[in-house]
C-alpha positions as CSV (number, residue, x, y, z in Angstrom):
1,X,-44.1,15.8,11.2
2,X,-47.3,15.6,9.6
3,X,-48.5,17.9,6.7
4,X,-44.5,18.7,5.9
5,X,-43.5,18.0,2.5
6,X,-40.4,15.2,1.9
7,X,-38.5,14.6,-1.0
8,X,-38.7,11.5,-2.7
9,X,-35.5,10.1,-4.3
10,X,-37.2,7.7,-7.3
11,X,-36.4,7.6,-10.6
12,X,-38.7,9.3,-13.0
13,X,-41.0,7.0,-14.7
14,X,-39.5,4.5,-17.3
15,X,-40.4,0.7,-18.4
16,X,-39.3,-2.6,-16.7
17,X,-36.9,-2.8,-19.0
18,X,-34.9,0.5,-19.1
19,X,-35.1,0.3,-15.2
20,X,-33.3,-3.1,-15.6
21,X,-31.2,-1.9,-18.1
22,X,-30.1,0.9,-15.7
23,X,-29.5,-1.8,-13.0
24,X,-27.7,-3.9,-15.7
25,X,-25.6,-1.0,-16.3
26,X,-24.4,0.0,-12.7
27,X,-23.7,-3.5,-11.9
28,X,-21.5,-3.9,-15.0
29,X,-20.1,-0.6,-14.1
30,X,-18.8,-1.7,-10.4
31,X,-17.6,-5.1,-11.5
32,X,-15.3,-3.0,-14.2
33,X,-14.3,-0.6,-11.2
34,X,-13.3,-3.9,-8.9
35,X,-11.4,-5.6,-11.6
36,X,-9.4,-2.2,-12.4
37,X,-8.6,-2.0,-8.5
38,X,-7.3,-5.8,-8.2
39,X,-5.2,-5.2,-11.3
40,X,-3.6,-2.3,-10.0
41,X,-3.2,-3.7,-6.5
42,X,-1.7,-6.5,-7.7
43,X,0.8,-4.2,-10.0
44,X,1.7,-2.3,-7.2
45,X,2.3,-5.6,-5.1
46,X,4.6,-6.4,-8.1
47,X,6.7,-3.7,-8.1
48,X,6.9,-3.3,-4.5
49,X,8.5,-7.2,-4.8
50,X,10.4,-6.1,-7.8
51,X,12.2,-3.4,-5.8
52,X,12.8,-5.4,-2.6
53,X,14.7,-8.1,-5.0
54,X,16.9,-5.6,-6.8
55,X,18.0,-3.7,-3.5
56,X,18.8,-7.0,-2.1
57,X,20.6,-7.8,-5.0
58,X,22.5,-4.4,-4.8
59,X,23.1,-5.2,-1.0
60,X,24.5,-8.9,-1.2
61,X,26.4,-7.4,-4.2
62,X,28.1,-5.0,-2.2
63,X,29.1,-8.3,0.2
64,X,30.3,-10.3,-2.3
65,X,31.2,-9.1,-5.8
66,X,32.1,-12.2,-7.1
67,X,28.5,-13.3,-7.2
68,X,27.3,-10.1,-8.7
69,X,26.7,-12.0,-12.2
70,X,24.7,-14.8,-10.6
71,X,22.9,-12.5,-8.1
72,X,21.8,-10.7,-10.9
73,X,20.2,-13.6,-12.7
74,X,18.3,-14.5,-9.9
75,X,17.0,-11.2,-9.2
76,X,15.9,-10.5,-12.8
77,X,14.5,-14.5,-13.5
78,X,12.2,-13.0,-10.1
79,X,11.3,-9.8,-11.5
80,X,10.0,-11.5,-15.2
81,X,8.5,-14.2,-13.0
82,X,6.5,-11.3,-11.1
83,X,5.7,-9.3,-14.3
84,X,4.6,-12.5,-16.3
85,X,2.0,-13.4,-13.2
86,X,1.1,-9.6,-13.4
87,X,0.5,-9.4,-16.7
88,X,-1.6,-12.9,-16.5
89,X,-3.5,-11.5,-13.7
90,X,-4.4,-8.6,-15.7
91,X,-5.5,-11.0,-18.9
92,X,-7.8,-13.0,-16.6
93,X,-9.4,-9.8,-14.9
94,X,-9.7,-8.4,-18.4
95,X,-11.5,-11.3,-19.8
C-alpha cells in the first residue's frame, strides 16, 4: 500500500571492492561446503561397498570354508582398492 514503510534488505554502504570481496568470499565459501559434501558422500559410498564385500565374504565363507583364505584376499584387495580411490577423491577435491 502506499505511504507504508518496507524494509530494505541492502548492505550498508561499502566500496566496489569490499562488496566484491564479500561476493568473493561466499562464493569460495560454498564451493568449500560442496567439495566437503562430495568427499563425504563418496566416503560413505565407500564404506557402504566396504561392508557389502566383507558380509559377503563372511557369507560364502560360511558355504565353503576351504576358500576362506582366498575369499578373504579378494575382499580386502576390494576394500584398499575402495579406500585408495577414496582417499584420491579426497586429494583432488582438496586441491
Amino acid at each position: 500500500m502506499t505511504g507504508e514503510i518496507t524494509r530494505r534488505n541492502a548492505l550498508p554502504p561499502m566500496s566496489r571492492r569490499t562488496r566484491q570481496n564479500l561476493v568473493a568470499a561466499r562464493e569460495a565459501t560454498l564451493a568449500e561446503h560442496a567439495a566437503t559434501r562430495a568427499i563425504s558422500s563418496v566416503a560413505e559410498h565407500g564404506m557402504s561397498e566396504v561392508l557389502y564385500l566383507k558380509q559377503t565374504q563372511a557369507q560364502l565363507e560360511q558355504q565353503c570354508p576351504d576358500a576362506a583364505e582366498a575369499l578373504a584376499m579378494i575382499a580386502n584387495t576390494a576394500a584398499f582398492a575402495i579406500a585408495h580411490q577414496v582417499r584420491r577423491f579426497s586429494q583432488d577435491m582438496s586441491g
